[in-house]
MMTF fields as JSON, N, C-alpha, C and O atoms, coordinates in Angstrom:
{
  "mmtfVersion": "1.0.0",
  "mmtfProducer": "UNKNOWN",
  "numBonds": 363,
  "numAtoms": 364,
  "numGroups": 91,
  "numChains": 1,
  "numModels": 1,
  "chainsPerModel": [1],
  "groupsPerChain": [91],
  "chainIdList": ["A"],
  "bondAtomList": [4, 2, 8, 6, 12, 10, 16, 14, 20, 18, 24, 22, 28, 26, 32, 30, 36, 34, 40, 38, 44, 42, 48, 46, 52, 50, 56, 54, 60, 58, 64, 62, 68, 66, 72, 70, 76, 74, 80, 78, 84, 82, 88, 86, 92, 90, 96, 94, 100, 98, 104, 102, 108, 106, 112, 110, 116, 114, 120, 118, 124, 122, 128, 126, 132, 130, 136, 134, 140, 138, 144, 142, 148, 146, 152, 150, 156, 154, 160, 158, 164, 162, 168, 166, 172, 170, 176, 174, 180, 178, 184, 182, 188, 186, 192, 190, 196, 194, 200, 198, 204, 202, 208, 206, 212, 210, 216, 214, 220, 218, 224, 222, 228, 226, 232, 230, 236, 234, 240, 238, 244, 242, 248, 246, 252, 250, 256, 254, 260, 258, 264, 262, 268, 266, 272, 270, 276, 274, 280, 278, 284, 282, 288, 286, 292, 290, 296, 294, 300, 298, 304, 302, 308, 306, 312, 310, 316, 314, 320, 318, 324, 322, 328, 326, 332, 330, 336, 334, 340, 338, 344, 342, 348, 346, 352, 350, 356, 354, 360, 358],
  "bondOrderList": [1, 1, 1, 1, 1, 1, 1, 1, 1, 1, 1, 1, 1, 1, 1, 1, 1, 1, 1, 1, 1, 1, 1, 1, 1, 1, 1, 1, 1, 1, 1, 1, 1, 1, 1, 1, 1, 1, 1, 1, 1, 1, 1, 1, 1, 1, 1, 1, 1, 1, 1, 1, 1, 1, 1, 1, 1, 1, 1, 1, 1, 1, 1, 1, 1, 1, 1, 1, 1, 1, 1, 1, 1, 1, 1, 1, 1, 1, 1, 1, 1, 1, 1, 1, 1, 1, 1, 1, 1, 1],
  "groupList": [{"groupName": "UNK", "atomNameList": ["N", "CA", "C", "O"], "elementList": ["N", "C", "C", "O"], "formalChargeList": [0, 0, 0, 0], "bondAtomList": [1, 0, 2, 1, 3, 2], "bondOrderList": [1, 1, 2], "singleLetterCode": "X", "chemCompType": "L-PEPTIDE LINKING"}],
  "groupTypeList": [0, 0, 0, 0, 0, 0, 0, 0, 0, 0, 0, 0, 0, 0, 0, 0, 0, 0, 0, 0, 0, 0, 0, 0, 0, 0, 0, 0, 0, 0, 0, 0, 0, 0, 0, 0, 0, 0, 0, 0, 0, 0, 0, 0, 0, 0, 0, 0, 0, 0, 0, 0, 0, 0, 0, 0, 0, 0, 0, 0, 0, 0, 0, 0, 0, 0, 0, 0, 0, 0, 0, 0, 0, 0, 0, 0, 0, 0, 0, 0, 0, 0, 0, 0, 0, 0, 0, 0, 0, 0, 0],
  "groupIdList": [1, 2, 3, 4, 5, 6, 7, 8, 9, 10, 11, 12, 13, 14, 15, 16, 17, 18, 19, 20, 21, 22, 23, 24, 25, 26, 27, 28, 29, 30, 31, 32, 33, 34, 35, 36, 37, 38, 39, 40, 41, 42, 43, 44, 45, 46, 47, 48, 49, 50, 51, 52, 53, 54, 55, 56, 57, 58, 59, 60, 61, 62, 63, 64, 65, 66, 67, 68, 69, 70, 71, 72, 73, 74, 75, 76, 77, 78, 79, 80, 81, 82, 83, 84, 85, 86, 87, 88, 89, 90, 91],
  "secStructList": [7, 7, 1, 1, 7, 7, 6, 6, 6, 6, 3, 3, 7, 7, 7, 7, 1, 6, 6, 7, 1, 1, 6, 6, 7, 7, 6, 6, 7, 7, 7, 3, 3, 7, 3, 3, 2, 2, 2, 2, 2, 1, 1, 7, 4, 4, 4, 7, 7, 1, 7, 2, 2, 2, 2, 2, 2, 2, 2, 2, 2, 2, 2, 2, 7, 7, 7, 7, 1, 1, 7, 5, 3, 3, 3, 3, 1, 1, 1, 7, 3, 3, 7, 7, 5, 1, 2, 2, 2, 2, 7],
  "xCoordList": [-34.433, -35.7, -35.519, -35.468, -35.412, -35.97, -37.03, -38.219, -36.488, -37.609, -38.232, -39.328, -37.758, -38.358, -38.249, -37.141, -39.435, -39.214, -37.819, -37.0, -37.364, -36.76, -36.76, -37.628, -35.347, -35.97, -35.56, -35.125, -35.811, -36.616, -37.856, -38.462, -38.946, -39.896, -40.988, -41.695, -41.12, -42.415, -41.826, -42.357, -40.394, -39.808, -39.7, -39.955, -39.189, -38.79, -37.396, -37.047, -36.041, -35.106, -34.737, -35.182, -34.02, -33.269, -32.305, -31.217, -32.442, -31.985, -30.275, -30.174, -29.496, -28.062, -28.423, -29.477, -27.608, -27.651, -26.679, -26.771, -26.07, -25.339, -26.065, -25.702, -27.151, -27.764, -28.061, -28.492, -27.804, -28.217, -29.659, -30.501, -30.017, -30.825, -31.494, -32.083, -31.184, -31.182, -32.633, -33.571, -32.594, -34.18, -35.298, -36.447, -34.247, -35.197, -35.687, -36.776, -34.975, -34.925, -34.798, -35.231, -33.885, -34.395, -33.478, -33.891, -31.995, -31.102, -31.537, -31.585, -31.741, -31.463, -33.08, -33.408, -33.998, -35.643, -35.905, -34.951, -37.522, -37.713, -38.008, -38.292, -37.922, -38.016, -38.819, -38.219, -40.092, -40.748, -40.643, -41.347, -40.109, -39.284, -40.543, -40.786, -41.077, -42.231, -41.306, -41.49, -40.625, -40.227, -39.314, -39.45, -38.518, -37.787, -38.648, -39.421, -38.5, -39.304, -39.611, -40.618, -38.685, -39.231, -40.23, -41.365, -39.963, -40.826, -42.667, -43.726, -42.16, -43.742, -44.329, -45.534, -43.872, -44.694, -44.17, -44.482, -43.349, -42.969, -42.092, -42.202, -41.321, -40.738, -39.639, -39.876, -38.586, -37.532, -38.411, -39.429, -37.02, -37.553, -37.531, -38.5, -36.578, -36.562, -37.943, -37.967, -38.574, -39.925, -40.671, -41.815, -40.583, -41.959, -41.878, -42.507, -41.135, -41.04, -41.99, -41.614, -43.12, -44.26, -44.212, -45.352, -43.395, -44.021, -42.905, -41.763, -43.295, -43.037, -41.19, -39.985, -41.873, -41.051, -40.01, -39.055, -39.855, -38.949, -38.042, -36.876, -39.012, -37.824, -37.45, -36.709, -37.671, -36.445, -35.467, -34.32, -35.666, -34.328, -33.656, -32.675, -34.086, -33.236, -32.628, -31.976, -32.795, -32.134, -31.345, -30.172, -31.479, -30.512, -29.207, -28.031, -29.865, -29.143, -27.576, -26.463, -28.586, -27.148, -26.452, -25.271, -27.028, -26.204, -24.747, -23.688, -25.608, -24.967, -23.81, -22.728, -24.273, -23.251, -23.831, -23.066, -25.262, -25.133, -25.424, -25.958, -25.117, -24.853, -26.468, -27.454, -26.137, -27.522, -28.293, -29.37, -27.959, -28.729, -30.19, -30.698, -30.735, -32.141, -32.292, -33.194, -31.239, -31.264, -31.897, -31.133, -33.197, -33.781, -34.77, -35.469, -34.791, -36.321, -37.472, -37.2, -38.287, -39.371, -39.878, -40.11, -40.129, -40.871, -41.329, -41.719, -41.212, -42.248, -40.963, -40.242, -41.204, -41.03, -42.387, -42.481, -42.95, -44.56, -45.462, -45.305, -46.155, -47.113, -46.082, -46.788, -45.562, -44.7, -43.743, -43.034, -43.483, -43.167, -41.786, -41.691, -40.71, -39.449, -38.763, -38.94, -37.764, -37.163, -35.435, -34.752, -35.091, -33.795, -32.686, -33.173, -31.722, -30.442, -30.651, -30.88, -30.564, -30.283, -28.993, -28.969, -27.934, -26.55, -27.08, -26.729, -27.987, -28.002, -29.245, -29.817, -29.201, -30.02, -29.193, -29.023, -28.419, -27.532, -26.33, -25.687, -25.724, -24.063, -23.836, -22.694],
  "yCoordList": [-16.537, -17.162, -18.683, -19.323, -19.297, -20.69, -21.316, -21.017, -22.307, -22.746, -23.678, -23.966, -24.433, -26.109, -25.938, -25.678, -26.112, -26.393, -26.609, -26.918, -26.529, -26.227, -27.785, -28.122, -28.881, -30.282, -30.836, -31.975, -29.66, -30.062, -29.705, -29.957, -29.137, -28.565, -29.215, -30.071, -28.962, -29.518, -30.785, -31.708, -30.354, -31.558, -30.51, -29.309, -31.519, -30.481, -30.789, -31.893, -29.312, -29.708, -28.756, -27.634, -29.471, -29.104, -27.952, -28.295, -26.406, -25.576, -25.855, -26.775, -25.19, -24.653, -24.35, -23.767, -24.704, -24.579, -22.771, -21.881, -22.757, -21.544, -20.415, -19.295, -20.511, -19.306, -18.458, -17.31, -19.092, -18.224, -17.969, -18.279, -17.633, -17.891, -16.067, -15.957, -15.041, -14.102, -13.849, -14.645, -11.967, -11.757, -13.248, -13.592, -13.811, -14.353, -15.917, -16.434, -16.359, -17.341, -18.885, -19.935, -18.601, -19.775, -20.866, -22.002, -20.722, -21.676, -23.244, -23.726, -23.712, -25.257, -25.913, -27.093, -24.538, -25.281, -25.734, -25.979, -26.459, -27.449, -26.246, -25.152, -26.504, -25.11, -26.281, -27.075, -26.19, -26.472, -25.891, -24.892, -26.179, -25.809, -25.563, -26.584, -24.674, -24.519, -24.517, -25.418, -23.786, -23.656, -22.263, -21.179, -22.551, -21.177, -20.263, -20.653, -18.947, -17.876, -17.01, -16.368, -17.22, -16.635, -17.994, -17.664, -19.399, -19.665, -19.914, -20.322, -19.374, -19.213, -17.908, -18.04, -16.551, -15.929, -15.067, -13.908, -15.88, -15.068, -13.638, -12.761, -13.553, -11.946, -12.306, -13.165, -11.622, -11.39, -10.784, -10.128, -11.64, -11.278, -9.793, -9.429, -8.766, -7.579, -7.01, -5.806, -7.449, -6.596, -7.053, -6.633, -7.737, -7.976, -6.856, -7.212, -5.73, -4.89, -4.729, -4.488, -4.916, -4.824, -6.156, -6.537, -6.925, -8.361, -8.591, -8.876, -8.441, -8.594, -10.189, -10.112, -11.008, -12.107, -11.556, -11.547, -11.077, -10.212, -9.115, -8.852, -8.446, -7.413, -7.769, -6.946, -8.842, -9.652, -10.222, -10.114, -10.706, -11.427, -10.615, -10.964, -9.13, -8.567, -7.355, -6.467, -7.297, -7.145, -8.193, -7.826, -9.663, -10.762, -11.012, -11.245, -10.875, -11.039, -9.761, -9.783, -8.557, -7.318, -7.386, -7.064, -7.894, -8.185, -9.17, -9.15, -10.131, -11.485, -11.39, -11.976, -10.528, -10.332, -11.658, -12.025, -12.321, -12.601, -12.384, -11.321, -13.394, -13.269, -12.508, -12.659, -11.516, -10.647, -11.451, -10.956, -12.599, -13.711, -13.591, -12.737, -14.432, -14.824, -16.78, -17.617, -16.763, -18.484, -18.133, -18.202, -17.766, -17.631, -18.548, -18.648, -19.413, -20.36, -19.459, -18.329, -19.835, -19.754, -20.949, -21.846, -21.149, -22.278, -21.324, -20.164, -21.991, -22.047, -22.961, -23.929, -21.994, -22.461, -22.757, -21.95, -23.618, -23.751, -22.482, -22.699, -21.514, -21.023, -19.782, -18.79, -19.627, -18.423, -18.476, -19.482, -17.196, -17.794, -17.072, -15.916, -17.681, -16.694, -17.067, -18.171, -16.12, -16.578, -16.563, -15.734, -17.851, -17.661, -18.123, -18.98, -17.925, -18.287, -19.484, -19.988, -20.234, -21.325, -21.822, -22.605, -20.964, -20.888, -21.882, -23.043, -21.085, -21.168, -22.476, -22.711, -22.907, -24.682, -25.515, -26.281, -25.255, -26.332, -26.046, -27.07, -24.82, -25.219, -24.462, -24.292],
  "zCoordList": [325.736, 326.036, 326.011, 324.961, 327.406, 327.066, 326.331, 326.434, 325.492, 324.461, 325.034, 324.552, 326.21, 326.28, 328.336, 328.804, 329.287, 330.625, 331.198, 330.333, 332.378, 332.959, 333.696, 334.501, 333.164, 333.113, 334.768, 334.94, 336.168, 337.669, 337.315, 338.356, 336.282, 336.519, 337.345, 336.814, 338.255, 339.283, 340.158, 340.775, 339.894, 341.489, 342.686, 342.772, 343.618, 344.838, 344.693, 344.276, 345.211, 345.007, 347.064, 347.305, 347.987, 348.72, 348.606, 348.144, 348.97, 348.145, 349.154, 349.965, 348.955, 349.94, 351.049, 351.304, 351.83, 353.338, 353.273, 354.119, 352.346, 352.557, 351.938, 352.297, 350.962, 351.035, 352.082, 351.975, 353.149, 354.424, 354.947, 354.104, 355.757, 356.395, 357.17, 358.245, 356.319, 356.282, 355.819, 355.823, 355.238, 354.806, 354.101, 354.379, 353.107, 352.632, 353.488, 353.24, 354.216, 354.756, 354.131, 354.606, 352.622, 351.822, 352.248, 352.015, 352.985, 353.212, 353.513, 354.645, 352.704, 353.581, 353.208, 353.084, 353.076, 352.235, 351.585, 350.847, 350.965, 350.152, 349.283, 349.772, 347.81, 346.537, 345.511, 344.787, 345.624, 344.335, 342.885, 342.74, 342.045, 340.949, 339.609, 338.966, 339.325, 338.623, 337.172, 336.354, 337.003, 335.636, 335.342, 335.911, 334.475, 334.641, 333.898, 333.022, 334.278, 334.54, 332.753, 332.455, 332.06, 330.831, 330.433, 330.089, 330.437, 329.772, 330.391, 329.914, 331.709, 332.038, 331.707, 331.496, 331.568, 331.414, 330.117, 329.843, 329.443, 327.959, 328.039, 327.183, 329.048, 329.088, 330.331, 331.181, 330.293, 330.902, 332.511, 332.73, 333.633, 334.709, 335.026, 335.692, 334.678, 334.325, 333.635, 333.379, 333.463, 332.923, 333.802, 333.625, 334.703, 335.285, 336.944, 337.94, 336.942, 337.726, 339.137, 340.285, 338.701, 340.031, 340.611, 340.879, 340.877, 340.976, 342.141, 341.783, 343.906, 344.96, 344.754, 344.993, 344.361, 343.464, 343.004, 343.782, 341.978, 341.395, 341.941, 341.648, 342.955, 343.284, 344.331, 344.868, 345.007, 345.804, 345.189, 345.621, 344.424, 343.442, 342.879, 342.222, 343.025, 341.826, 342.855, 342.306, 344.132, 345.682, 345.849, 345.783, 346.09, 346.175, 345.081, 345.36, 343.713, 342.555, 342.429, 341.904, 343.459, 343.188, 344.092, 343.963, 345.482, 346.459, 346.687, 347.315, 345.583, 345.632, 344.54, 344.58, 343.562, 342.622, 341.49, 340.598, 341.638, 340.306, 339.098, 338.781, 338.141, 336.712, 336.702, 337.423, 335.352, 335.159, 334.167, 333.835, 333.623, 332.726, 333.021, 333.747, 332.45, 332.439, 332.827, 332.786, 333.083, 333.816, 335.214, 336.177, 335.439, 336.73, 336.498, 335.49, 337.794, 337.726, 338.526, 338.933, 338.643, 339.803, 340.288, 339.478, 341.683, 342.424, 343.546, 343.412, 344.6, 346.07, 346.84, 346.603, 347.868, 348.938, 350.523, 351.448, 350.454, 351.308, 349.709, 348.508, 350.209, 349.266, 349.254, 349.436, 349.203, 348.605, 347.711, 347.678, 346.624, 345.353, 345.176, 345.59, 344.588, 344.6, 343.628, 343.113, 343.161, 341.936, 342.294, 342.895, 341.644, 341.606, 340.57, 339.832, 340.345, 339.883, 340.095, 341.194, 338.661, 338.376, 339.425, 340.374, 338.762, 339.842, 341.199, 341.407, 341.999, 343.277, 343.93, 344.995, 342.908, 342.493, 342.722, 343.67, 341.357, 340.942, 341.643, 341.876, 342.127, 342.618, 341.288, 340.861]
}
């Protein structure tokens, strides 16, 4: 559990051009960086099961092969909300 914001919280960060440009279309977009995801809603992204958000990332995350951590942020890309690997922020 992160104890303290997620210190892009509420910047915009330029995501990878190499995420690709596939289902999710995030390659190369602006990602408003809300905060990483346990400390907004108190629980592992794994419990939040019904949540459209989530079970894309956790389709991307098995695909992609990443780490099964809890270093996931959430932001926006325009009004839609997605979660990702810190990893895939920062490099």
């Amino acid at each position: 559990m992160h104890a303290r914001p997620h210190p892009l919280a509420g910047r915009v960060v330029r995501l990878p051009a190499d995420m690709g440009s596939g289902a999710d279309g995030l390659g190369g977009q602006e990602f408003r960086i809300e905060d990483w995801w346990d400390h907004m809603t108190g629980a592992s992204w794994r419990e939040a099961t019904d949540m459209p958000a989530v079970l894309q990332y956790a389709v991307r995350a098995l695909t992609k092969g990443l780490p099964g951590n809890d270093d996931v942020i959430y932001g926006k890309v325009g009004a839609l909300g997605y979660l990702l690997h810190v990893s895939e922020v920062e490099g």
